[in-house]
C-alpha positions in Angstrom: 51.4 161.0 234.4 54.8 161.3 232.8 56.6 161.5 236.0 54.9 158.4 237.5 56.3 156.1 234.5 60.2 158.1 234.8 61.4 155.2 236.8 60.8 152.5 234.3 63.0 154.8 231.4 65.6 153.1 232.1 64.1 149.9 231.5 62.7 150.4 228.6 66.0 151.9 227.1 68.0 148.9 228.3 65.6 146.6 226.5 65.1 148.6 223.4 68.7 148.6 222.7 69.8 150.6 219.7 65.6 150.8 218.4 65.9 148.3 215.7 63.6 145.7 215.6 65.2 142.2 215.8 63.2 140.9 213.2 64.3 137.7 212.8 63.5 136.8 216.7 60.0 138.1 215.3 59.7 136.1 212.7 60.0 132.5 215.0 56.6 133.8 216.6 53.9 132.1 215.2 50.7 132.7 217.3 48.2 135.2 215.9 49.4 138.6 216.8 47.7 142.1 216.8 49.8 145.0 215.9 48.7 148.1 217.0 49.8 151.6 217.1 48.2 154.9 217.2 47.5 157.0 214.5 48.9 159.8 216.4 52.4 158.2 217.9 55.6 159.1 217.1 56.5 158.0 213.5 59.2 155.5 215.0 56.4 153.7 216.4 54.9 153.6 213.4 57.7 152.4 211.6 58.4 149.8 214.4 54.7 148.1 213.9 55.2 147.9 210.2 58.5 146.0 210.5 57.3 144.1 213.4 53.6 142.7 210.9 55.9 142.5 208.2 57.8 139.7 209.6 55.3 137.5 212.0 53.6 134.7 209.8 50.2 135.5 211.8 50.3 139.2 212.1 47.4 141.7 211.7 47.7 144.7 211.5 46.0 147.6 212.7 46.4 151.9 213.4 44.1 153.3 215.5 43.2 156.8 214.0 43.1 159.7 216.2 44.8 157.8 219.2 48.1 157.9 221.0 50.6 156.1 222.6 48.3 156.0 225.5 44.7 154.8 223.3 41.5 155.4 224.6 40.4 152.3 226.3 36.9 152.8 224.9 38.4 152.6 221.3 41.0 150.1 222.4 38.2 147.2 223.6 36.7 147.1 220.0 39.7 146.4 218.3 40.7 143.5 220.6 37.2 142.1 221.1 37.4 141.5 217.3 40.8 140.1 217.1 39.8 138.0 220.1 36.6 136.9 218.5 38.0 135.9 215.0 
């Protein structure tokens, strides 16, 4: 699986940029936003969804024990059937 998502590495690190978070771009989003990250990602991620919820005015937040990077989908459709739904 790894190797079939190499190619786009070198998107994602021109996008990401140094890794820090531009919160203040974050903070002009005001739609309501689901934060998710896996109980079982990297701590950067971690770190990365609590800035991000920290700043958005209509941010909840959520960590999906026991998952990854690459969640369940089975876990993943209860979490956004509630968001969706409230």
């Amino acid at each position: 699986m790894v190797e079939a998502v190499a190619p786009t590495l070198a998107y994602d690190n021109a996008i990401m940029g140094d890794g820090i978070v531009p919160a203040t771009q974050f903070a002009l989003i005001r739609v309501p936003t689901l934060i998710m990250d896996g109980g079982e990602s990297p701590e950067f991620m971690h770190k990365a969804a609590n800035t991000i919820a920290s700043v958005l005015p209509n941010a909840q937040r959520r960590t999906l024990e026991g998952q990854t990077h690459a969640v369940d989908p089975e876990v993943l459709v209860s979490v956004l059937d509630a968001f969706f739904s409230s």
